[in-house]
FIPA-715131 format. One line per 2 residues: number of its first residue (from 1); for each residue x, y, z of N, C-alpha, C. Coordinates in steps of 0.05 Angstrom, whole numbers, m for minus. Each point is the difference from the previous one (the first is absolute). Example, Ala and Ser with C-alpha at 12.3 -4.5 7.8 and 13.67 -1.06 7.14 Angstrom:
1) 264/m114/156/m18/24/0/18/24/0 | m7/21/m14/16/24/1/m15/22/14 $
This chain:
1) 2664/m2234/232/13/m22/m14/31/2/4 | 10/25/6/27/8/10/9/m21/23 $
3) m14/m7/14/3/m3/18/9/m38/m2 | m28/m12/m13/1/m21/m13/19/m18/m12 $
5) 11/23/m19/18/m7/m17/34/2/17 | 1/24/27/27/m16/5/m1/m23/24 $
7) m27/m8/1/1/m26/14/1/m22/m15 | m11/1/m24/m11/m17/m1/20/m9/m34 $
9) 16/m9/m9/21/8/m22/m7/m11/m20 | m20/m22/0/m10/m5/m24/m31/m9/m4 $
11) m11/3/m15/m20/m5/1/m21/m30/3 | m19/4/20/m16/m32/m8/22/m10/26 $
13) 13/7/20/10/m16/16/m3/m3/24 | m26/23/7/m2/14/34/m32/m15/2 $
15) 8/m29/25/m24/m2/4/m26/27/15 | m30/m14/m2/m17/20/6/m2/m10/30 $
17) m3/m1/19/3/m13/27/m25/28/25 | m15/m22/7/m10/10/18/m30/m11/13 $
19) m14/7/16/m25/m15/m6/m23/5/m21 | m1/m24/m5/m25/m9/m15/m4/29/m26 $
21) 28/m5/m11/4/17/m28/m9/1/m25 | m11/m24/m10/m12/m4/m18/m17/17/m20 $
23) m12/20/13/m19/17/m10/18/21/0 | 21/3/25/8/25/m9/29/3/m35 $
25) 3/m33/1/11/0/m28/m9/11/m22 | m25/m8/0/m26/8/m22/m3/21/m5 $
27) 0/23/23/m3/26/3/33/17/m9 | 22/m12/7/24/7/m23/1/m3/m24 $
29) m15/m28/m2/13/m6/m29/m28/6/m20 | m15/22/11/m26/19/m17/7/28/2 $
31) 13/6/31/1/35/1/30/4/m3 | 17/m19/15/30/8/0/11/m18/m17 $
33) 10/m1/m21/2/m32/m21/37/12/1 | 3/23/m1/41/7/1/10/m20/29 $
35) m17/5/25/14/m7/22/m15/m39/0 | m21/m1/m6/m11/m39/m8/26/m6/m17 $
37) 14/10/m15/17/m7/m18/25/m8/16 | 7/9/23/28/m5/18/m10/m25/7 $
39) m20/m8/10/m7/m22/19/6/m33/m19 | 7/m22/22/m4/m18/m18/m27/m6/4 $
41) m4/m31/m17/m21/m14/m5/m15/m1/33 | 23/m14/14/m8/m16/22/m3/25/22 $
43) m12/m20/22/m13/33/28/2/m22/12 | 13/16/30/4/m13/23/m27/14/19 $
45) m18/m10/3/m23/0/15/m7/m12/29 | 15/29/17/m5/m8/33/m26/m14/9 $
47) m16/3/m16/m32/m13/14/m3/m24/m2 | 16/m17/m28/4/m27/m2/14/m14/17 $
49) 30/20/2/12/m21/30/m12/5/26 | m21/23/10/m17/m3/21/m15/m25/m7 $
51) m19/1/m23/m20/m24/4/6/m26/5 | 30/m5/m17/3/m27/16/28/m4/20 $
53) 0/23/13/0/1/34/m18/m1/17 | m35/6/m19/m11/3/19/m10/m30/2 $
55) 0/m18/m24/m6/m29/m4/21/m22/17 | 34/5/m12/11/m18/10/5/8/31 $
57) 17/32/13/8/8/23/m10/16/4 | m30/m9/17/m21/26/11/11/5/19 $
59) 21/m9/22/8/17/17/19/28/m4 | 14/m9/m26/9/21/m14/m21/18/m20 $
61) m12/m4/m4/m22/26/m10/m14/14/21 | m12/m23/28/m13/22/19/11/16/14 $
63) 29/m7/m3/24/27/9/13/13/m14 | m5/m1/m21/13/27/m24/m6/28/19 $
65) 13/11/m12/m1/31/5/m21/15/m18 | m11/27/30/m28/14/m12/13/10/m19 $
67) m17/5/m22/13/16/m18/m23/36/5 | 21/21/m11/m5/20/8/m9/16/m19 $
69) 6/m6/m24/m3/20/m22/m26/6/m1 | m27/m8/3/m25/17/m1/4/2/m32 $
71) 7/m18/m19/m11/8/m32/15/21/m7 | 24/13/0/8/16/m1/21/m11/m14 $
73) 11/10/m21/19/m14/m21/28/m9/10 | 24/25/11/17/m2/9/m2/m12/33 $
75) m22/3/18/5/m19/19/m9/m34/m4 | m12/m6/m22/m12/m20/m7/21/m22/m12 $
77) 22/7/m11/19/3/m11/17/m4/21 | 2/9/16/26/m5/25/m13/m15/12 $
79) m34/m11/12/m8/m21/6/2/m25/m12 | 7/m9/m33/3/m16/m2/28/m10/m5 $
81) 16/20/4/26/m2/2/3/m21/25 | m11/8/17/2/m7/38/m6/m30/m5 $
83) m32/m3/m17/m10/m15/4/21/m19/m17 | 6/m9/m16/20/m21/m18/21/m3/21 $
85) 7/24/5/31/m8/32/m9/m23/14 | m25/16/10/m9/m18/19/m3/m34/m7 $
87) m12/2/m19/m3/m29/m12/19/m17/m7 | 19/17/m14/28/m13/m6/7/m15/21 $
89) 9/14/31/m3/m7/17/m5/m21/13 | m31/7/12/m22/m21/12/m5/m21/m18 $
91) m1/1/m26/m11/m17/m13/31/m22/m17 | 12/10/m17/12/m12/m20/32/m8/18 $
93) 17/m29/m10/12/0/8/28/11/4 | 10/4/23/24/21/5/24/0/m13 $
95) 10/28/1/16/5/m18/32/m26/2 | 12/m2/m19/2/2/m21/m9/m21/m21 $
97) m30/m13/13/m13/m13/m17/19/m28/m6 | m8/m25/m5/5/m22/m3/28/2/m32 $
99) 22/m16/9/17/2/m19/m10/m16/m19 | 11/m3/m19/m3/m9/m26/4/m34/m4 $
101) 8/m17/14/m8/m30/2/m35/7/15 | 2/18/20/m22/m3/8/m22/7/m21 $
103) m1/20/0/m21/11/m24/4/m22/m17 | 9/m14/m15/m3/m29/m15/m20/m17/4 $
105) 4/m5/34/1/m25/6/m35/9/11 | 0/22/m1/m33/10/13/m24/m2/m35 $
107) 23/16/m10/m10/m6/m38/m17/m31/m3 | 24/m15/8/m3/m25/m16/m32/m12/11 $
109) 0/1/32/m25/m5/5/m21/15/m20 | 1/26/m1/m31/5/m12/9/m10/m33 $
111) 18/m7/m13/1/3/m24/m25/m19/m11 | m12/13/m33/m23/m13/m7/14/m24/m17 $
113) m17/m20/8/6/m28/m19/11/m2/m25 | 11/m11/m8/8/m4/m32/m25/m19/m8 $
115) m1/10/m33/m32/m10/m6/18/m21/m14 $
């Protein structure tokens, strides 16, 4: 928790991020509930932005990178590190992302109806 705590400076703020985590939240917040307690609500889940890479840009999912870890915590962990790069990447648009008329003006299309 030493460790935790000087990363991490307050509590409830460190997303949980990795693939398909869900269960392993469950399993903190039953066996490890001190370190479930740093994390926020929300989890950044590499297997969700694979799946719809592999829906919208299958050319970008059938060339991701092998991943190497073999189930093994700490290489599993630097594979999905790779893997989000990667996707950031191949997938989402380049940095420094659409300025702020833009982001508006992309808003306004999806915005939901006024009832």
């Amino acid at each position: 928790m030493a460790y935790v705590r000087e990363h991490v400076k307050e509590p409830g703020k460190a997303p949980l991020c990795g693939n398909s985590v869900g269960t392993d939240r469950g399993f903190l917040l039953r066996d490890m509930p001190s370190l479930e307690g740093y994390l926020h609500y929300r989890i950044v889940d590499v297997s969700s932005v694979k799946e719809l890479a592999r829906r919208w840009y299958p050319r970008a999912y059938f060339n991701s990178p092998e991943k190497n870890g073999n189930h093994r915590a700490l290489a599993d962990i630097r594979d999905s590190i790779t893997e989000l790069r990667y996707y950031r990447e191949a997938v989402f648009v380049p940095q420094p992302g659409p300025d702020s008329v833009r982001a508006k003006e992309i808003a306004a299309r999806f915005a939901a109806p006024a009832e």
